[in-house]
DRENFIDO-132014 format. One record per residue (C-alpha): residue number from 1; residue in one letter; x negated, y, z negated. Coordinates in pm, 1 decimal. Layout:
# residues N
 pos code        X        Y        Z
 NUM    A        X        Y        Z
...
***
This chain:
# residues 257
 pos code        X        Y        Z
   1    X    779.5  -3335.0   -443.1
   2    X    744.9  -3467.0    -92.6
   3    X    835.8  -3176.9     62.6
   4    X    595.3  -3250.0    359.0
   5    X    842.5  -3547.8    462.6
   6    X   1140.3  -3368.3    486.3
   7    X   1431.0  -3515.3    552.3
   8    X   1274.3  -3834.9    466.4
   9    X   1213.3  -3769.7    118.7
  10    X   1560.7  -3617.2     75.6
  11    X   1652.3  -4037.2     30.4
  12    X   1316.3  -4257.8     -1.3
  13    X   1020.2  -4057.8   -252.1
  14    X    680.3  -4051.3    -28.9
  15    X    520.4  -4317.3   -291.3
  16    X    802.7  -4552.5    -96.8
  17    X    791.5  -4457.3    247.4
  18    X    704.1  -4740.0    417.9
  19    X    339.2  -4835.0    584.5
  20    X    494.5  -5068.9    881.7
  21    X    670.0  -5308.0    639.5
  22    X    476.9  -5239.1    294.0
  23    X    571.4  -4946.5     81.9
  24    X    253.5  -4733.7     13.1
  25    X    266.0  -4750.8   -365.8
  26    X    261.1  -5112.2   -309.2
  27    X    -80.3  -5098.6   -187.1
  28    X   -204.2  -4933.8   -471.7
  29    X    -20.1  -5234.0   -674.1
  30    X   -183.8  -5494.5   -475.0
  31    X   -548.3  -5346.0   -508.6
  32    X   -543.3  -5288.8   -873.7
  33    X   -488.7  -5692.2   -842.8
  34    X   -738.1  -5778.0   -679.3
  35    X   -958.8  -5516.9   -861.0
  36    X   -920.7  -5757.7  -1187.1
  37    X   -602.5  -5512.2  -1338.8
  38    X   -341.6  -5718.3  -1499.4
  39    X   -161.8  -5420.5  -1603.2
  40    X     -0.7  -5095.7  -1371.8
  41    X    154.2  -4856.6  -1502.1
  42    X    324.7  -4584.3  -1260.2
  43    X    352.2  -4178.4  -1359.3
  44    X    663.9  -4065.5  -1187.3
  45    X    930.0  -3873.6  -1219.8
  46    X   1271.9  -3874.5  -1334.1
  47    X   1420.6  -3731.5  -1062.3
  48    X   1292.4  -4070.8   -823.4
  49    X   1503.9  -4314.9   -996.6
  50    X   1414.2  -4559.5   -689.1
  51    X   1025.6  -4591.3   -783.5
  52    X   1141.1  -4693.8  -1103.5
  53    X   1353.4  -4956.1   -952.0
  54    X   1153.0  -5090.2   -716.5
  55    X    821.4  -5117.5  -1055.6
  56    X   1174.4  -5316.1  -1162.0
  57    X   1056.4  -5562.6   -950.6
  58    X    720.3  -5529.9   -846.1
  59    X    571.0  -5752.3  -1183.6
  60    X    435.8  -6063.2  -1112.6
  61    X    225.9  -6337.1  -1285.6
  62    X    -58.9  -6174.5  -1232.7
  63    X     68.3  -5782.4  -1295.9
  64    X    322.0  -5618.8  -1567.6
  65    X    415.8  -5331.5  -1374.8
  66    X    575.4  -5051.5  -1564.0
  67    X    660.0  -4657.0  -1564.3
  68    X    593.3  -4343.8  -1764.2
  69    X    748.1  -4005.4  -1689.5
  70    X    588.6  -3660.7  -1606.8
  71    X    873.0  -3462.8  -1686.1
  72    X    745.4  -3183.8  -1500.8
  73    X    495.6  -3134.6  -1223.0
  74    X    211.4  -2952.8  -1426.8
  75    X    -79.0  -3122.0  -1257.6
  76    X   -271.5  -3468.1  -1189.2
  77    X   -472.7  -3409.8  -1520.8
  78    X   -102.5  -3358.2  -1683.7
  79    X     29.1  -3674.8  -1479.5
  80    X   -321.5  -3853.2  -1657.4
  81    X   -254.6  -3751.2  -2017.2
  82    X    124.0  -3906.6  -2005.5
  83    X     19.2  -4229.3  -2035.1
  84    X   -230.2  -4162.0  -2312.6
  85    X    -16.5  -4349.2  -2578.3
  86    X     45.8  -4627.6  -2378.7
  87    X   -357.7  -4677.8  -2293.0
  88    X   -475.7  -4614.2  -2640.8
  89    X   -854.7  -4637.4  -2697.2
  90    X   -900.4  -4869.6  -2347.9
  91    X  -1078.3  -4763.3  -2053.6
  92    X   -826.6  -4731.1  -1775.4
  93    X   -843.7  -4678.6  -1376.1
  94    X   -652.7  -4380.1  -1225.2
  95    X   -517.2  -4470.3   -897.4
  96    X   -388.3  -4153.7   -657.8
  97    X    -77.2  -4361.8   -418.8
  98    X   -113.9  -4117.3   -166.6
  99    X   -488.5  -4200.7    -66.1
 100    X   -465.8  -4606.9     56.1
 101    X   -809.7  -4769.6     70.2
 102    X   -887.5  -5067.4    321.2
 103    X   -978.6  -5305.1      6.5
 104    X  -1035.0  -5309.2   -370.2
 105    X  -1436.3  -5279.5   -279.3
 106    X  -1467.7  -4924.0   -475.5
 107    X  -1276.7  -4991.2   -710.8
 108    X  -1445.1  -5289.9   -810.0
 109    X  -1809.4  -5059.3   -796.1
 110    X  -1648.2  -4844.5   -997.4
 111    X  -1516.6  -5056.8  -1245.5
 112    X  -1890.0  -5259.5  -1257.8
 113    X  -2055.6  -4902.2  -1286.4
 114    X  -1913.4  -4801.3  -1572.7
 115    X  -1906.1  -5147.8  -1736.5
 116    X  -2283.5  -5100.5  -1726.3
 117    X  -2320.3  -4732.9  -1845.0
 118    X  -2020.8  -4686.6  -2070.9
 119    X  -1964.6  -4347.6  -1829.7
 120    X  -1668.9  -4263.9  -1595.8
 121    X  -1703.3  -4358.5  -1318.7
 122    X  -1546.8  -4195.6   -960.2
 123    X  -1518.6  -4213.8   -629.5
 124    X  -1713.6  -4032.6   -325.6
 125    X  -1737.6  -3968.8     21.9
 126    X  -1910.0  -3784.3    272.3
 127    X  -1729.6  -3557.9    469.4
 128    X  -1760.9  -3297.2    757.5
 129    X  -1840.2  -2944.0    565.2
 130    X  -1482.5  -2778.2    740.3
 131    X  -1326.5  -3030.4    530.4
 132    X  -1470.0  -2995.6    156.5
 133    X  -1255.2  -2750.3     97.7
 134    X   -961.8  -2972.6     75.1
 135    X  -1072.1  -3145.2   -215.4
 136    X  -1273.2  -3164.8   -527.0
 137    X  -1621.4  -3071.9   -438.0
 138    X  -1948.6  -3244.0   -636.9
 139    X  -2337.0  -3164.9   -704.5
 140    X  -2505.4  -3464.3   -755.0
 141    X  -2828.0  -3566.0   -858.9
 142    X  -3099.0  -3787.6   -681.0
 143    X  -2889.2  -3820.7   -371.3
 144    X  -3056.4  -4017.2    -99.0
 145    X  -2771.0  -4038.1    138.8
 146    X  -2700.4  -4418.2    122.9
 147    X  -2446.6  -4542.5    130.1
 148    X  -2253.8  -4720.7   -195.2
 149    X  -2513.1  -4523.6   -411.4
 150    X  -2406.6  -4436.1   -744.5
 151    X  -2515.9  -4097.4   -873.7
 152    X  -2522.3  -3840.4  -1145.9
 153    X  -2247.2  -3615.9  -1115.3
 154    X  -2383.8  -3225.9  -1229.2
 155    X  -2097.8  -3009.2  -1104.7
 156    X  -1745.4  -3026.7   -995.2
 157    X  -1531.4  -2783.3   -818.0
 158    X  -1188.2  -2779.5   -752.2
 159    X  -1108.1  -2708.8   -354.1
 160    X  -1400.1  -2475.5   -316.0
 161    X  -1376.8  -2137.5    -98.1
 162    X  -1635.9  -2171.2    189.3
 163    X  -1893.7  -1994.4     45.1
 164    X  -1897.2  -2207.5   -321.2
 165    X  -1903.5  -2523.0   -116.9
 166    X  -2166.5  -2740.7   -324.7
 167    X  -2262.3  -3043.9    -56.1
 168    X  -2064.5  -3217.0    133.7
 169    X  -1983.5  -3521.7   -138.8
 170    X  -1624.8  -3494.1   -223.6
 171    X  -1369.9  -3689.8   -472.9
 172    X  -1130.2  -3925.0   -339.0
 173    X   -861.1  -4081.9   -521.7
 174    X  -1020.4  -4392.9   -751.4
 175    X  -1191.0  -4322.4  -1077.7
 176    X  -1245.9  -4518.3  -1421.1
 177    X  -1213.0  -4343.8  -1732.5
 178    X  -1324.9  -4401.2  -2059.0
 179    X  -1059.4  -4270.7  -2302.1
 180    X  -1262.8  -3933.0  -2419.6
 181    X  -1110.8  -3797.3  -2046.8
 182    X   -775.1  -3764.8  -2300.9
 183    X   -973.6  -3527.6  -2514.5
 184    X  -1106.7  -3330.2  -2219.4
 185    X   -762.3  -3287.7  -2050.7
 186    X   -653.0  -3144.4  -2430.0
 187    X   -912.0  -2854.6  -2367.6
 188    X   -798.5  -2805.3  -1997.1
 189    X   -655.3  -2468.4  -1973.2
 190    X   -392.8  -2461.6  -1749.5
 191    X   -420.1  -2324.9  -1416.4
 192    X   -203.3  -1998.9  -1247.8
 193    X     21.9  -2203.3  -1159.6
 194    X     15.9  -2360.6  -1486.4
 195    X   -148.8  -2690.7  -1388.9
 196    X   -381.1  -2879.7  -1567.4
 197    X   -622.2  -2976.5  -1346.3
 198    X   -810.5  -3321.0  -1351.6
 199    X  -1129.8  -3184.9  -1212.7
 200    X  -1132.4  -2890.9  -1476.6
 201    X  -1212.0  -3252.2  -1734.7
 202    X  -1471.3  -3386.3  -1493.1
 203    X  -1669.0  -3077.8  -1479.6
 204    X  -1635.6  -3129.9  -1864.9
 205    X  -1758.3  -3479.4  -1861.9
 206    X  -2032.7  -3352.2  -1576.1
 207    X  -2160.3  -3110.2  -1780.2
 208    X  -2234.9  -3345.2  -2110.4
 209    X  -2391.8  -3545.9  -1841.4
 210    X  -2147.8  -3817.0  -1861.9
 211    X  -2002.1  -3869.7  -1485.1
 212    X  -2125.4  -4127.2  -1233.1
 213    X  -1988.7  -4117.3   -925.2
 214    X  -2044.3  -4411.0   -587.5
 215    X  -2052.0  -4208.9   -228.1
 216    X  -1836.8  -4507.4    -59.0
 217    X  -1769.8  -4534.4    308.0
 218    X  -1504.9  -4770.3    210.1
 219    X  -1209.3  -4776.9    468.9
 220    X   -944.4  -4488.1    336.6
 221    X   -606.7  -4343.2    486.6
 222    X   -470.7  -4010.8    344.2
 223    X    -97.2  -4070.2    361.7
 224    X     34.6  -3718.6    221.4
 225    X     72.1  -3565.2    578.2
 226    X    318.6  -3692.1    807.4
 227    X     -4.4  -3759.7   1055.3
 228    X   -199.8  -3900.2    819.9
 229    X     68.3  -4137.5    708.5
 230    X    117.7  -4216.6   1118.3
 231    X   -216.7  -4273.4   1134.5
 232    X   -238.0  -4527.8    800.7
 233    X     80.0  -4756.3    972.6
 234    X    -61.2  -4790.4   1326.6
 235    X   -466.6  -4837.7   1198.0
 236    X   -324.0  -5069.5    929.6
 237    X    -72.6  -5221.5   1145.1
 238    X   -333.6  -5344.1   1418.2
 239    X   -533.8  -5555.6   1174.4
 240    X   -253.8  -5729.0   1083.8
 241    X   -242.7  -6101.9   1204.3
 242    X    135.9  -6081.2   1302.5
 243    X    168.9  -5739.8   1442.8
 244    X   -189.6  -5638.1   1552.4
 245    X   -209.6  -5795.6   1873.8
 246    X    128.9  -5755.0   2022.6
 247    X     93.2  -5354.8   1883.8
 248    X   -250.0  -5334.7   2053.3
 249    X   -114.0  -5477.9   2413.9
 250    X    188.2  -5200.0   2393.5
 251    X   -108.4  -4962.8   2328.7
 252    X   -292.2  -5014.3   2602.4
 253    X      3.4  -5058.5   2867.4
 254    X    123.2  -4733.3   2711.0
 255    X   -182.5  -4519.9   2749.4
 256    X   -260.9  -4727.5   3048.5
 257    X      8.2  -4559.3   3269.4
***
């Protein structure tokens, strides 16, 4: 609902609020390019009739971009099962707009990983144990703490209370499914606030021993806060050829003074 962006998203939905020049969703476009995709298809809703106009135009020769609608928000597992008859029986990557990586790197792992097992496949990362509870939470098996290692998922729990905390490996927003994940989501009850949770069909698919999972320390910028979307335009901002140096001088004479 972009509430967090208020006023903003009273106008522009937070998949289109701009990072510098480059609306966020775009991003997510661009790296399912590059990741080999030559299909996108965007869950949204029908009450942001200007994602569904800018997917309009977003197609190109490499990419038929298109949209599906969630008619209500009942979850990221619920936003996942809308486009089951579109998919069909093909794997498929889920892409969360709101998490931009620095390149298609993971997804590309991710894609190759499960190309060679026939498992979904997600994405990982390390974080600092104050933060696990902000996100899906994994047990994993074998761990040795390098990094791009792919691993056995055993467990999954949703935003664990301090005290369930299972390591400090967490899910971030890239994963490749094969099509069973429909099925899974079908058994999903829903939560209290009548959600069906994603993670409730990964612990599913963790506990038939069928999850792999890559702990990446690929480049990643959580754009749904207002400071973590600040943070995305100015760190991706200064590696841009056209802006990045001029934007780095201002910097310095700023915090200079």
């Amino acid at each position: 609902m972009g509430t967090r962006f208020l006023p903003a998203t009273r106008a522009t939905p937070k998949e289109l609020l701009p990072i510098y020049d480059t609306p966020a969703l775009q991003f997510v476009i661009d790296e399912a390019i590059e990741a080999g995709c030559d299909r996108v298809i965007v869950v949204t809703s029908r009450t942001k009739p200007s994602i569904e106009s800018y997917v309009a135009v977003a197609g190109t020769d490499k990419v038929a971009v298109s949209v599906v609608y969630q008619d209500a928000p009942l979850g990221l597992g619920h936003a996942v099962s809308c486009v089951r008859q579109v998919v069909g029986d093909e794997p498929f990557i889920v892409m969360l707009p709101d998490e931009i990586m620095g390149d298609a790197s993971l997804t590309k792992q991710l894609v190759a990983q499960f190309e060679t097992t026939g498992k979904s496949s997600i994405g990982l990362k390390r974080v600092a144990t104050a933060e696990v509870s902000s996100y899906g939470n994994v047990k994993v098996a074998d761990y040795s703490g390098g990094a791009e290692s792919a691993v056995e998922v055993l467990q999954v729990v949703e935003k664990p209370k301090p005290a369930d905390v299972v390591s400090d490996i967490v899910i971030i927003g890239r994963y490749v499914f094969a099509p069973i994940v429909f099925d899974k989501l079908d058994q999903v009850k829903p939560s209290a606030s009548s959600e069906i949770q994603l993670t409730d069909a990964l612990a599913m698919l963790a506990g038939e021993r069928s999850l792999i999972g890559i702990v990446s320390e690929v480049a990643r910028y959580d754009t749904g806060t207002p400071m973590g979307l600040l943070r995305a335009v100015i760190e991706i901002a200064l590696q841009r050829k056209d802006i990045g140096a001029p934007l780095s001088a201002w910097l310095r004479e700023k915090f200079s003074k």
